[in-house]
C-alpha positions in Angstrom: -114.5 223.1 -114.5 -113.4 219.3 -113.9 -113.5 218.1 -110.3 -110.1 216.7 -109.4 -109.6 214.3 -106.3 -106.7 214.2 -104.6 -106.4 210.3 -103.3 -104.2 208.9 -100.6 -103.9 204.8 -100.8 -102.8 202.8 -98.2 -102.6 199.2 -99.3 -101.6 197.5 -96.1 -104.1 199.2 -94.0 -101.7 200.8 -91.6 -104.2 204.0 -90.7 -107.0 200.8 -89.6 -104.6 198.8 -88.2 -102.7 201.2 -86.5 -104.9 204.5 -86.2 -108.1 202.7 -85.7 -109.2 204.8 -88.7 -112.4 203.8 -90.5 -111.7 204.0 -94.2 -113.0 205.4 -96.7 -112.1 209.1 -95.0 -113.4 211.8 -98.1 -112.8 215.4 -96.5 -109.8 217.8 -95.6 -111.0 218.1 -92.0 -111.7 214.3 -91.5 -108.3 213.1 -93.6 -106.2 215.7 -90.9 -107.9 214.1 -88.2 -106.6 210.4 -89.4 -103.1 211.7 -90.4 -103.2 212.7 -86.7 -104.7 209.4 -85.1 -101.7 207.5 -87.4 -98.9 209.5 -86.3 -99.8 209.2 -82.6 -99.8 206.2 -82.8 -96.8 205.4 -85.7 -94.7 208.7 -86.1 -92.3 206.8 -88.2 -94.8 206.0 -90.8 -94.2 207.0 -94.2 -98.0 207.0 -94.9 -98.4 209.9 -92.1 -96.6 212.0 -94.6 -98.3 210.7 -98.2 -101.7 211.9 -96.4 -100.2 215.6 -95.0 -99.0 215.3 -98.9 -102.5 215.1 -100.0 -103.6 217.9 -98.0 -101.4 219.7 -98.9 -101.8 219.5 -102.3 -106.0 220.3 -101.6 -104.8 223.4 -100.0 -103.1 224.6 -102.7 -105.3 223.6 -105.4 -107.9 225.3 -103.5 -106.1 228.4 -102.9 -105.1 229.1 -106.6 -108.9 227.8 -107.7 -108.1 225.1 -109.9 -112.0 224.0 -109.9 -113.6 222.0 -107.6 -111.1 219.9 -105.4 -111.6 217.0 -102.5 -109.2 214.8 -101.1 -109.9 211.4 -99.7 -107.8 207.7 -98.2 -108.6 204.6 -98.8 -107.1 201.4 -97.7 -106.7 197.8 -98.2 -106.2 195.1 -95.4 -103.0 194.3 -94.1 -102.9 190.9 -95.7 -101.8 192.6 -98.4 -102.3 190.7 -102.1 -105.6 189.8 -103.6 -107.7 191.1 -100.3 -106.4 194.2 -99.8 -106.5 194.5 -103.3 -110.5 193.9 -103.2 -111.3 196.3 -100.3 -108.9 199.4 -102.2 -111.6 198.8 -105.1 -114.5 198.2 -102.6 -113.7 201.9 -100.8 -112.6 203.1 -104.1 -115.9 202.9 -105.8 -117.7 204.0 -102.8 -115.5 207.2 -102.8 -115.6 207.7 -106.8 -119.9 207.2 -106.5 -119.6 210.0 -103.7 -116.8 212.5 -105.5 -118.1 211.7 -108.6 -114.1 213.3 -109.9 -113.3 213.6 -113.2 -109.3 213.4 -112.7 -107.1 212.4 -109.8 -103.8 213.0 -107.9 -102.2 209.7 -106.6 -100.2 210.5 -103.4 -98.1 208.0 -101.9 -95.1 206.9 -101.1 -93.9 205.2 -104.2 -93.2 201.8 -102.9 -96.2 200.0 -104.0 -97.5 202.1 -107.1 -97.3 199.2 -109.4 -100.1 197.6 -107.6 -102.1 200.6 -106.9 -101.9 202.4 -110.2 -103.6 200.3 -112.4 -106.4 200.0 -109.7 -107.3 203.4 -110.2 -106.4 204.1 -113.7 -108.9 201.5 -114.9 -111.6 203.4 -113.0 -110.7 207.0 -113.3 -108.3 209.4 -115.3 -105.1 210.0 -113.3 -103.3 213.5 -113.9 -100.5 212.8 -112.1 -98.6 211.2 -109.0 -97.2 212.2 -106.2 -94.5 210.5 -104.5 -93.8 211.5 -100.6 -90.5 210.6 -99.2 -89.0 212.2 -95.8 -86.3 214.7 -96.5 -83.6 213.5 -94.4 -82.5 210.3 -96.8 -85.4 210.1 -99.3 -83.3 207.3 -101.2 -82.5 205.7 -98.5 -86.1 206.0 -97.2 -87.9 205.0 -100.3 -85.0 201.8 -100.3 -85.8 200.8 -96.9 -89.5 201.2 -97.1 -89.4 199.1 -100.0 -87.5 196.1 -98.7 -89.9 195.9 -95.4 -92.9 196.0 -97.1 -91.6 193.3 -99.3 -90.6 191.3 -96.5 -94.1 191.8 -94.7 -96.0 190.8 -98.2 -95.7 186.5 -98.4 -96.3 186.4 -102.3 -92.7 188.9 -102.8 -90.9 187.0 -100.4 -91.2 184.0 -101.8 -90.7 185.5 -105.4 -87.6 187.1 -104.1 -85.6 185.1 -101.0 -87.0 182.1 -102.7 -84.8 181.7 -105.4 -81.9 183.4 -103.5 -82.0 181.1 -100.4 -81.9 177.9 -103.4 -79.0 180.0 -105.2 -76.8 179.6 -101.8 -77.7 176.1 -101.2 -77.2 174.9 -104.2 -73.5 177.1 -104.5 -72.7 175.9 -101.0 -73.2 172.3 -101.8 -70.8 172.5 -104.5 -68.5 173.0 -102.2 -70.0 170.6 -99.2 -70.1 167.9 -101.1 -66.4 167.1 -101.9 -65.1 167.3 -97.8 -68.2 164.9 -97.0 -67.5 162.5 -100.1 -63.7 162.4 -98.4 -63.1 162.5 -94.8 -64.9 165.5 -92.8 -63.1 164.5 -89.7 -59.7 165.9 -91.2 -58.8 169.1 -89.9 -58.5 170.8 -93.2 -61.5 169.3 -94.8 -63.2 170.5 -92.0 -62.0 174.1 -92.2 -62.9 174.6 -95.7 -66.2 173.3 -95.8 -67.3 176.1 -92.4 -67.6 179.1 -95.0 -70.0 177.3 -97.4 -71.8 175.9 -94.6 -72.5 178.8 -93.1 -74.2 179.9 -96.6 -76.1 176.8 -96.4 -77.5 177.4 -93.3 -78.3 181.2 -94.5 -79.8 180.1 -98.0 -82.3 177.3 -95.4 -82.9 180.6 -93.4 -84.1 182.4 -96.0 -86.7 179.5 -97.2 -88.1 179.1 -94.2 -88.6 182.6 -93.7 -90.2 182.9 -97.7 -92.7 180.2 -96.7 -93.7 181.8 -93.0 -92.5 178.1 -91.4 -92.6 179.7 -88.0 -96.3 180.6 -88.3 -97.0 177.1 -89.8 -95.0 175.6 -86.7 -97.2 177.6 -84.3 -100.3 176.5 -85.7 -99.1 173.0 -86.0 -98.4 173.4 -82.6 -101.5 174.7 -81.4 -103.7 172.1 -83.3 -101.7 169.4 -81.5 -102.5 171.1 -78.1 -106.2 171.1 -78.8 -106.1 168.1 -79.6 -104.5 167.2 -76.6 -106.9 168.9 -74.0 -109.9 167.2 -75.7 -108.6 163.7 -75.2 -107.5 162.8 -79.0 -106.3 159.7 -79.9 -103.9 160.9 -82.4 -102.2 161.8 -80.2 -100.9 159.0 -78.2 -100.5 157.3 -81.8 -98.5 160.6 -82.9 -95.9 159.7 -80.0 -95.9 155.8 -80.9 -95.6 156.9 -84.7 -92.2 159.3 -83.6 -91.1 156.2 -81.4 -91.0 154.1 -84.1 -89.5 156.7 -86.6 -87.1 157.4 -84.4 -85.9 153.4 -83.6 -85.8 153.4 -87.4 -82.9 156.0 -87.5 -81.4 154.7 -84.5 -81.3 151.1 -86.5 -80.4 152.3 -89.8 -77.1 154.4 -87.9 -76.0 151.2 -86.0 -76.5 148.9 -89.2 -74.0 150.7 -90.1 -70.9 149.9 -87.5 -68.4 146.8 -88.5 -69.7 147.3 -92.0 -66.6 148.5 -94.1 -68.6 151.0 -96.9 -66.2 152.0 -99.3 -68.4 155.0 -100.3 -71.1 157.6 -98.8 -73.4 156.6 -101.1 -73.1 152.6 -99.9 -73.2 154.1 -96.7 -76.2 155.9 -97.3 -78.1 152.6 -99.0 -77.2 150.7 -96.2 -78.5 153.0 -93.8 -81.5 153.8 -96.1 -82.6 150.1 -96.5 -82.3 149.0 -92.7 -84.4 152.3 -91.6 -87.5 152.4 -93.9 -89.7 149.6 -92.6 -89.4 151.4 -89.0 -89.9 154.5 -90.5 -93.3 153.2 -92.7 -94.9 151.8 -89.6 -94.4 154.8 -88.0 -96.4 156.5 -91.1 -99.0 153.6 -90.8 -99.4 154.0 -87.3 -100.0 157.4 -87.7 -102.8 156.7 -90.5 -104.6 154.2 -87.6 -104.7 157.0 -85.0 -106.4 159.5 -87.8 -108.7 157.0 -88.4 -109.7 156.3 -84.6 -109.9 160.1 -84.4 -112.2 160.6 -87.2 -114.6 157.1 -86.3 -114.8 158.7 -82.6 -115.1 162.3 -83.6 -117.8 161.1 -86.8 -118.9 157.7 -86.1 -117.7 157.1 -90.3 -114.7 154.8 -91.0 -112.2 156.6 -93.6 -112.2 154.5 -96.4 -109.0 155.9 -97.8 -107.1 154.4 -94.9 -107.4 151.1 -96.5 -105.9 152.7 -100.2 -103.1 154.4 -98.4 -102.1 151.8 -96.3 -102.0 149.3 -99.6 -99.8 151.9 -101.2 -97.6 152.4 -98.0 -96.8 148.6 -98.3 -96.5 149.2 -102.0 -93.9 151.9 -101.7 -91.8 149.9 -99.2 -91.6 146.7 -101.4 -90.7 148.7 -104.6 -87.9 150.8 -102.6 -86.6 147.8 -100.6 -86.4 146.1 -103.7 -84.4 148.6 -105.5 -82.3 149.1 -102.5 -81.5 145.3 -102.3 -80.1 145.5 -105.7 -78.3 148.2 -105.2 -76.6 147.0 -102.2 -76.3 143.9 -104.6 -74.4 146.0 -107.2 -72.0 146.8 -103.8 -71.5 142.9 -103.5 -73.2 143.3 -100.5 -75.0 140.0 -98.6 -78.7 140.3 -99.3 -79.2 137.1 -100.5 -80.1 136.3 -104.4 -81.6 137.9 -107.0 -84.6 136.2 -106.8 -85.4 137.9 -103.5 -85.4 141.7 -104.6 -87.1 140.3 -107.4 -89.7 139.0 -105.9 -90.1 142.0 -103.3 -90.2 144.3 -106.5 -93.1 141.7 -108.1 -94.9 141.9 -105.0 -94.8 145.3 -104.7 -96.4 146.5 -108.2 -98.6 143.8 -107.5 -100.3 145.2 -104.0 -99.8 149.0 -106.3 -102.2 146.7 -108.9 -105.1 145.9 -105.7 -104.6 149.0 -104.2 -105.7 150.7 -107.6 -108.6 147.9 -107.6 -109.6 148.6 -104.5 -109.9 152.5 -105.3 -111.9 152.3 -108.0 -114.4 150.0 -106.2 -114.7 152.4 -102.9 -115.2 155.5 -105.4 -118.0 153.1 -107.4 -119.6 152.3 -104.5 -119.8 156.0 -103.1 -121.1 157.0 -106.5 -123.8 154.0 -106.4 -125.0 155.1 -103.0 -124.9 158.5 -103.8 -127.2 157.8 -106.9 -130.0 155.6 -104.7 -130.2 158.1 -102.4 -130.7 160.8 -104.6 -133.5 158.0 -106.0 -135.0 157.6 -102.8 -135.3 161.3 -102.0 -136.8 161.9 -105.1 
């Protein structure tokens, strides 16, 4: 008769991370024994039940001899994607090359079959699946399971609050924009634009929480700590940098008093054109304390510095240019046209050495790269 296995799956390796269970567990008594390590220590979790499931099932396979039957977990990593993925077909094989089944039962909870399914189908016959829910609510179980475990997986949050937080942005600016394009200080203005503000603010939420932004501050964060207890340069540089960033803003909002703008978007020009120098030194001065950091940390001189600094002057010539003329277009005072002109001229012009100079470095590299190889040989 064929041998069936009865398999429990646990892709976000909550019986390791929560159980201390070493997976793969093949064996009635040994798979009781985790089932009671997990809901010790998690009663609440649904994959206690998808593994008392798959006992059960055993027991009553064995007890109306239905051939040879075992039952065995496996489980993934609670990184759950590509690398919990990986270890369900690392213990997977390891179980199949001790089993040796010829069919299986899939018990679980149904929340992530999608994933697991195919996993085992291409390496084994499935007869059928189980799915496990508690009996109290099993819809609203299986509903709330669902939307945790997408939440806790990075790759389905960003698939799925992603495009919703960008849907309320972009439906709450339709509405923002008006009230700000008029006056925001009158009272009415000010009242309608609270609601779709509010779904602003919610739709940012929801990005920031798709892209994990409070685990990227914290290691942010802590890298700027270390660096601070070992005496890095960057540092200080990082605190002139946001000095001069900053005094940019601060300049750019006080350009903009006694100056009668007849629009937001004048407004906004002005603003933008007597800020970005400030705010490009503070980038360059940035750039010099990486470099000090890496020559004292390496003894080697970043060679890209001298590119991105080029470029950075580049960048500010081209936009000042462009802002100059449309500040022109405004009948504003910046002088004649031969200025922006010129600033646009000189701009393309720096983007034309700073191009030069990059092909030379990368030649060089490759020339040095090629004698040494020479002289090694």
């Amino acid at each position: 008769m064929k041998k069936t296995l009865v398999l429990v799956v646990d892709r976000d390796d909550d019986f390791g991370v929560k159980g201390r269970v070493e997976t793969p567990v093949v064996g009635v008594e040994r798979c009781s024994i985790a089932a009671t390590a997990l809901g010790i220590a998690d009663p609440e979790d649904s994959d206690v039940n998808a593994l008392y499931a798959a006992i059960n099932i055993y027991l009553d396979m064995k007890s109306e001899n239905l051939g040879e039957v075992e039952v065995a977990l496996i489980c993934g990593n609670e990184k759950v994607g590509h690398r919990s993925d990986a270890a369900i077909v690392d213990e997977l094989e390891t179980v199949l090359g001790d089993v040796s089944p010829d069919r299986v039962v899939l018990v679980g909870d149904g929340a992530e079959d999608e994933y697991i399914y195919p996993i085992v189908s291409s390496r084994v016959p499935i007869d059928s699946v189980k799915r496990v829910y508690v009996k109290q609510a099993p819809g609203l179980e299986g509903t709330v399971y669902i939307i945790s475990k997408m939440l806790e997986d990075p790759a389905k949050r960003k698939r799925f609050l992603v495009p919703l937080g960008w849907v309320l942005i972009l439906i709450s600016l339709v509405y923002l924009i008006p009230p700000i394009l008029g006056n925001i200080s009158n009272g009415d203005s000010l009242y309608l634009a609270t609601t779709p503000l509010m779904a602003f603010l919610i739709g940012a939420l929801f990005i920031l929480y798709a892209y994990n932004m409070q685990e990227r501050f914290l290691k942010w964060k802590n890298k700027w700590v270390a660096r601070v207890k070992r005496g890095s340069v960057t540092a200080t540089f990082m605190l002139v940098s946001s000095l001069f960033a900053i005094s940019g803003v601060i300049i750019g909002y006080f350009s903009l008093d006694g100056v009668y703008s007849p629009s937001i978007i004048q407004s906004t020009v002005l603003f933008a054109s007597n800020a970005l120098w400030p705010l490009l030194f503070a980038v360059l001065v940035y750039l010099v304390g990486d470099l000090l950091d890496v020559y004292f940390s390496t003894r080697t001189i970043k060679l890209s510095f001298i590119v991105g600094s080029i470029n950075i002057m580049s960048i500010g010539l081209i936009i000042t240019s462009i802002l100059d003329f449309i500040l022109a277009s405004f009948d504003a005072d910046v002088g004649n046209s031969f200025l922006y002109v010129g600033e646009f001229i000189f701009g393309v012009v720096m983007a034309f050495i700073s191009a030069m100079v990059h092909r030379h470095i990368v030649a060089a590299i490759g020339q040095f790269g090629r004698e040494k190889e020479e002289n090694a040989v």
